[in-house]
C-alpha positions as CSV (number, residue, x, y, z in Angstrom):
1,X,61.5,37.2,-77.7
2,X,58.2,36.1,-76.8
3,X,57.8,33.6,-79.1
4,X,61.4,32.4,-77.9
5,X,60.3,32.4,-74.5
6,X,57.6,30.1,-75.3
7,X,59.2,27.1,-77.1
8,X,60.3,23.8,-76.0
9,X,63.9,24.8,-77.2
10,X,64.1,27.6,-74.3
11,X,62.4,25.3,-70.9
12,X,65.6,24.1,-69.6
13,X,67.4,28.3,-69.9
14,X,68.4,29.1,-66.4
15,X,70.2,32.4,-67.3
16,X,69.4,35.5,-69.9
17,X,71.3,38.0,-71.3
18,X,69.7,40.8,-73.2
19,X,71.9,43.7,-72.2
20,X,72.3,46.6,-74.9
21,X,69.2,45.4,-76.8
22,X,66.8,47.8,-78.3
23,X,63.6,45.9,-76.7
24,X,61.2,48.2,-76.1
25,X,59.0,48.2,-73.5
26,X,56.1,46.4,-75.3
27,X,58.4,43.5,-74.8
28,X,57.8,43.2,-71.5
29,X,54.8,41.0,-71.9
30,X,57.1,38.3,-73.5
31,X,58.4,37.7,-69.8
32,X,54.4,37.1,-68.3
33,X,54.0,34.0,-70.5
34,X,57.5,32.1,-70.6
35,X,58.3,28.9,-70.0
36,X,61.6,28.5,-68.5
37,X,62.0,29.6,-65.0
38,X,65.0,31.7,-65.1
39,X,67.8,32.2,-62.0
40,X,69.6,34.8,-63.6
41,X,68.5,37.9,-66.2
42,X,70.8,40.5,-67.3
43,X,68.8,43.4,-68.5
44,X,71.4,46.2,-68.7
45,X,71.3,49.3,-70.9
46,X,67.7,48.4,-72.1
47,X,64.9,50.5,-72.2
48,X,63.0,47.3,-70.4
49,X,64.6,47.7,-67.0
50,X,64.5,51.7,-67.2
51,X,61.4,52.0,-67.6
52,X,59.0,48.5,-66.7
53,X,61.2,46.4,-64.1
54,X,58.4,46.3,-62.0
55,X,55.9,44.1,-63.9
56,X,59.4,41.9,-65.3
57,X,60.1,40.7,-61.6
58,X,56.4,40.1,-61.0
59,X,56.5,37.5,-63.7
60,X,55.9,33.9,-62.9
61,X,59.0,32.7,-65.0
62,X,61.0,34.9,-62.8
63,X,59.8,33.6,-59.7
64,X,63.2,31.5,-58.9
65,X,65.7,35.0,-59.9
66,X,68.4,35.4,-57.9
67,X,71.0,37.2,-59.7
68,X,69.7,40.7,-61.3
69,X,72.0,42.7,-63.7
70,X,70.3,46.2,-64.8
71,X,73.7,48.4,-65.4
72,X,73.3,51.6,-66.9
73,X,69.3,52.1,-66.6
74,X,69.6,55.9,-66.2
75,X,68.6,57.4,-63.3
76,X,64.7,56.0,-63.5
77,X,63.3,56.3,-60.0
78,X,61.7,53.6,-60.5
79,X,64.3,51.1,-60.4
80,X,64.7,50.5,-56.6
81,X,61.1,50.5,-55.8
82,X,60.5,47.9,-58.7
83,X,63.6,45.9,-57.0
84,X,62.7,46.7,-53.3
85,X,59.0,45.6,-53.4
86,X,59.6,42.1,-55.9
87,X,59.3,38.5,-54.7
88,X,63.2,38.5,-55.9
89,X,64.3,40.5,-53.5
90,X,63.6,38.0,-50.6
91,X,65.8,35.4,-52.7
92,X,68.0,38.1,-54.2
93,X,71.5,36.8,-54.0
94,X,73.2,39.1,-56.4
95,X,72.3,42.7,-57.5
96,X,73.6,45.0,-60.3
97,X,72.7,47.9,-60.7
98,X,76.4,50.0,-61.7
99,X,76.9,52.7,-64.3
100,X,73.3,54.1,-64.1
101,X,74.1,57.3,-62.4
102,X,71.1,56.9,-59.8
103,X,70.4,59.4,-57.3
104,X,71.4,59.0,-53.9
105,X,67.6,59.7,-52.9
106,X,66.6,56.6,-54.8
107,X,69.3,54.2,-53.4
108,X,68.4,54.7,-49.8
109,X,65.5,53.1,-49.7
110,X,67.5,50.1,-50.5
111,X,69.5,50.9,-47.1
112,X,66.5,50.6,-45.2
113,X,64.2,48.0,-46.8
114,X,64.8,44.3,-44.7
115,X,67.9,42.9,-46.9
116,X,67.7,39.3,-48.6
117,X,69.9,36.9,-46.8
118,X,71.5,35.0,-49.6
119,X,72.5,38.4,-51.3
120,X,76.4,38.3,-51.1
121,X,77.5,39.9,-54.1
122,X,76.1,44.2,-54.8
123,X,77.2,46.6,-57.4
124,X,76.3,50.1,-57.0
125,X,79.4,51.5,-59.4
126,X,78.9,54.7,-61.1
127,X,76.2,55.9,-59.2
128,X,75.8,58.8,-57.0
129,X,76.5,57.1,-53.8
130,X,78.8,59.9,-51.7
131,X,79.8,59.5,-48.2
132,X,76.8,59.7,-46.8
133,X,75.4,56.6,-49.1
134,X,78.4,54.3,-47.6
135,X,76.9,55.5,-44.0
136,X,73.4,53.8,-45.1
137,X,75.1,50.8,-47.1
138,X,77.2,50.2,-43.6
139,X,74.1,50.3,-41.6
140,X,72.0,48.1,-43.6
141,X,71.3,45.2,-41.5
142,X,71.6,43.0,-44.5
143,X,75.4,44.6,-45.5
144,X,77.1,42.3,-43.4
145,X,76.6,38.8,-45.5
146,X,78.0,41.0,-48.4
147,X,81.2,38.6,-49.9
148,X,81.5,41.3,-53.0
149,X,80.6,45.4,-53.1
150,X,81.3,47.6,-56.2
151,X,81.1,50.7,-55.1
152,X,84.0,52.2,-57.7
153,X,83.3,56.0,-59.8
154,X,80.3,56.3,-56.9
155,X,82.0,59.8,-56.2
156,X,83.4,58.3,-52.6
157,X,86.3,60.3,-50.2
158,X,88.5,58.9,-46.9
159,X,85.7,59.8,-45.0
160,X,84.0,56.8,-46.8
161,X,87.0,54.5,-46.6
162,X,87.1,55.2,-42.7
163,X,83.3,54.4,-42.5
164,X,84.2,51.0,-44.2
165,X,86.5,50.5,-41.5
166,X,84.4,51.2,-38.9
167,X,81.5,48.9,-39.8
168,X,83.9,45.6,-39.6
């Protein structure tokens, strides 16, 4: 991957897909040294975003992200931190993170950390949102430029539904 990452044949790659890869997470120094500057990576069901997101978004080449894809990552803690505290964040205009069965606890945070304005499109499928997680998704001052939410198998009732309604 590094190598890859490095060539003349990869400067003009805007988007990357290395979803259900075994890439371990020695790999993640192949990201600090590429060339291209990417606007989209898809990371899902890797050992990469489960377990080093953090120093993958710090990387130089990932400096123009805007569309993050890290499905089914487990329930690593670190996953929103690593997201929430990124320079993509601020430019973050899609996010996610679906199927990876993450804690309430650890999506909060996301609730209540300032929200990027260009992020229109959020998938929190298949994670353990309950009501109470579509009460801090609806009060997020950033929820409202939202154009697309997957919030589907995230364990929701009416209650939820009804809180939807109420947030406009």
């Amino acid at each position: 991957l590094g190598e890859f990452l490095r060539r003349p044949c990869s400067r003009g790659l805007k988007r990357l897909e290395l979803s259900e890869t075994e890439l371990s997470p020695d790999a993640r120094g192949a990201f600090a040294r590429m060339g291209p500057k990417l606007a989209a990576l898809d990371l899902s069901h890797t050992p990469l975003a489960a377990f080093c997101l953090e120093p993958i978004l710090a990387s130089p080449g990932l400096s123009e992200l805007k569309d993050l894809t890290i499905d089914g990552c487990g329930s690593a803690a670190n996953v929103i931190p690593a997201v929430s505290g990124s320079p993509y964040r601020r430019q973050a205009s899609a996010l996610r993170i679906g199927g990876g069965t993450i804690p309430l606890r650890h999506i909060e945070p996301l609730f209540a950390a300032p929200g990027p304005p260009a992020l229109r499109t959020l998938d929190l499928s298949a994670n353990y949102l309950y009501d109470p997680g579509v009460a801090g998704l609806c009060d997020a001052t950033w929820s409202g430029s939202l154009t697309w939410l997957g919030v589907g198998g995230s364990y929701l009732t009416d209650a939820a539904a009804e809180r939807f309604a109420r947030s406009g």
